[in-house]
C-alpha positions, 0 to 999 in steps of 0.5 A: 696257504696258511704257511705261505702267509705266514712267510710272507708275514715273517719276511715283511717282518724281518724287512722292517726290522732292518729298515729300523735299524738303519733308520736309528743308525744315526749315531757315530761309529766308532771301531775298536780293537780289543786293545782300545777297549781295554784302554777305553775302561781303564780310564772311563769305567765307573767301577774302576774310578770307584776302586781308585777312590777306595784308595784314595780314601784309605790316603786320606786315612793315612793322612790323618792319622799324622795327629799322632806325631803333629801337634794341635793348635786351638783358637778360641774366643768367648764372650760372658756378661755376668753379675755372679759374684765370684765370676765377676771377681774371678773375670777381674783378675784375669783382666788385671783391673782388681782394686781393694775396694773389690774385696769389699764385702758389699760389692762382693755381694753386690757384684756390677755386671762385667763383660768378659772377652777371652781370647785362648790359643792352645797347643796340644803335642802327643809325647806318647800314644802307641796305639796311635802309632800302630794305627798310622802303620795299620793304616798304611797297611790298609792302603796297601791292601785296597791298591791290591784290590783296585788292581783286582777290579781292573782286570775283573772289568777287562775279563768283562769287556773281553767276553762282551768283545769277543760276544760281538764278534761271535755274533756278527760271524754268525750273521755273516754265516747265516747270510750266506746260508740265506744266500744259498737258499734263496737260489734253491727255492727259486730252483724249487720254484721253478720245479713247483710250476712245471709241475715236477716237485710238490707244493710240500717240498717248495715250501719246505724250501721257504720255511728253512729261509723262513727259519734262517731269517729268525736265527738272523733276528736273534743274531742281531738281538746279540750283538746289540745286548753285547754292544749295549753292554759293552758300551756301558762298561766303556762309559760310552754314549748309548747312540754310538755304534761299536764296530769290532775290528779284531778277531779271534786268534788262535795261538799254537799250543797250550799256555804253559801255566802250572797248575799245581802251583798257586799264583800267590802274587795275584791281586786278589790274593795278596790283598787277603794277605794284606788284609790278615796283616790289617787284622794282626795290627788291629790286635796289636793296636789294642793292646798298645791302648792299655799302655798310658798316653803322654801329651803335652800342652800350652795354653794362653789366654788374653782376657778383657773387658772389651775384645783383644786388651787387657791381662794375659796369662798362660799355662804349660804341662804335661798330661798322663793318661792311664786306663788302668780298667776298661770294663773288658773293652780292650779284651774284646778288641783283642778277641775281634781282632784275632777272629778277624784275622783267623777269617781273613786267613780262612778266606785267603786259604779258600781263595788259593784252593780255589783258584787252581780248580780255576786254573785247570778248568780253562786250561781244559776248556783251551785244549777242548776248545783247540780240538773242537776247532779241528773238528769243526774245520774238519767238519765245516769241509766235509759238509761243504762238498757235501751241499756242493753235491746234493745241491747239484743234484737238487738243481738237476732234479736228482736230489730229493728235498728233504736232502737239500735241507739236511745239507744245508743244515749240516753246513750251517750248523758246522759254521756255527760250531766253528765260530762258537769253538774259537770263540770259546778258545779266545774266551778261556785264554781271557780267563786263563789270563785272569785267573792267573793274574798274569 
């Protein structure tokens, strides 16, 4: 009693979980080969956009350092009301309204109130900055490295979406597995059924019937729990409304052979590496740049001023020069820039030398798991076929009354089992061929 109870529970309840589903269901359905979906998070996916703004901001940095090399112009305008005695003279000739009765004595210490408007334009031109110079090319150099970097970020996202894609896919193999599984032994329980009430089969072996469908039910639950983790998934990396639904229209290719990659040889030219490189020579100009700091900066200069005693009238005056600039001592600051900029490099190297070694182990682990993946296809196909005739055969002589049970169930088992071990197979072959790709940076 307490195991048909509990299958009845159980069935009401996977009923009821797919009524809900199809309830909610009501968002649109939007089919998708791996193709679009790769196309889907080049463009939409947050992660990437903010990888291009990266390079958008090292741009921007480019862009200002042209004040190395451009001249700076400066609009100022002061107000002063001052009765300061040597203001008030200073404010008056600026103006060009000096009388001799200024100079005096009385009305040098007894000075009026005088209102000064000054209007100044100046213009700064660099003749001779080095370090600024080598700042510009640093920071070209800088970009370079986050374009390197954008790049890598992109085919890290399109490693995730193929793994979620070809997740999806796996899944809802498995569930047409288990489907027909279900199938298959809701005939042999009805059989069983049959046998339970003429009275030629104990009430243990028809429940054991109802308990692998029991069992069967829940591997479905669990199927469906993975292809909507791997949708929702998906959808975010897509940049997609949560209600919408994603139906895969791909499926697993199985090429001929194994990729011909050399795993003895590094892929230099892949993003990730390249950017280190790019970093390193980030760090050397950072260095050079230090140095350059100790050499003079050369600037050149003019200056006009309108000065009055109301706003835009009255003397004018203007000023040029040259400005020499030496930090003949620094109290170290340049030495330990240079020292900085030394480790930095030596890190930035130790890291690309890491990543290179790294890789190849990367390279010649998915190339195994592509030829172990390959033979475990054949295996599971060979498998897949012998379990098939065998549950044709014992499930003939179940319905005959000539098989026991407990054979039925092994059967079944084995048959299912080898569906699922071949849909996991090329799932991971189609998985390693994404990381291969990746890995290799091709």
């Amino acid at each position: 009693m307490k195991v048909s109870k509990f299958i009845s529970v159980f069935s009401l309840s996977v009923s009821m979980f797919f009524s809900a589903q199809q309830a909610t269901a009501t968002g649109r359905m939007i089919k998708l080969s791996l193709s679009e979906a790769l196309t889907m998070a080049r463009e939409n996916n947050f992660t990437i956009k903010a990888a291009r703004s990266r390079v958008d901001q090292a741009e921007a940095r480019i862009r200002q350092t042209r004040q190395s090399t451009l001249p700076k112009v400066t609009l100022s305008e002061n107000a002063v009301a001052t009765n300061d005695p040597g203001a008030a003279l200073v404010f008056k000739l600026q103006q060009n309204i000096v009388k001799e009765t200024d100079f005096a004595p009385a009305k040098l210490n007894n000075a009026d109130i005088i209102n000064d408007f000054n209007t100044s334009l100046q213009v700064m031109q660099p003749i001779y900055n080095a370090d600024a110079a080598v700042g510009r090319s640093m920071a070209k150099t800088a970009k370079t490295a986050q374009e390197y970097m954008s790049g890598r970020t992109v085919e890290a996202i399109e490693l995730q979406v193929a793994k979620l894609y070809y997740g999806m896919i796996l899944a809802r193999k498995n569930i047409e597995a288990i489907d027909q599984s279900i199938t298959t032994m809701q005939v042999h329980s009805r059989v069983a059924g049959q046998a339970f009430s003429a009275g030629i089969m104990s009430k243990s072996d028809k429940l054991s019937t109802d308990v692998r469908l029991a069992e069967l039910n829940e591997q479905k639950l669990m199927l469906h729990d993975a292809v909507r983790n791997a949708s929702d998934a998906l959808k975010a990396l897509l940049n997609l409304d949560p209600a919408v639904t994603i139906v895969p229209t791909g499926d697993f290719v199985i090429g001929k052979g194994v990729p011909s990659i050399d795993d003895e040889r590094v892929p230099e030219k892949r993003n990730d590496l390249m950017a280190m490189m790019t970093y390193r020579d980030v760090a050397a100009k950072q260095g050079e740049m230090a140095k350059a700091a100790r050499l003079p900066r050369v600037n050149g200069f003019l200056r006009t001023d309108l000065h009055s005693n109301a706003i835009f009238n009255g003397g004018s005056s203007w000023m040029m020069g040259i400005n020499v600039q030496w930090d003949l001592f620094d109290a170290y600051t340049s030495e330990g820039r240079i020292q900085e900029a030394k480790a930095q490099e030596l890190e930035a190297l130790y890291n690309y030398e890491a990543a290179k070694s790294g890789s190849l182990a990367e390279i010649r682990k998915t190339l195994r798991d592509i030829k172990t993946s390959k033979a475990r296809i054949a295996v599971a196909r060979e498998a897949l076929d012998e379990a098939k005739v065998s549950l044709d055969y014992i499930g003939s002589q179940f319905r005959s009354g000539m098989a026991m049970t407990f054979e039925l169930l092994m059967r079944e088992g084995a048959y299912t089992f080898a569906k699922l071990r071949l849909n996991q197979a090329r799932h991971d072959y189609c998985v390693a061929r994404s990381e291969l790709e990746y890995y290799s940076g091709k």
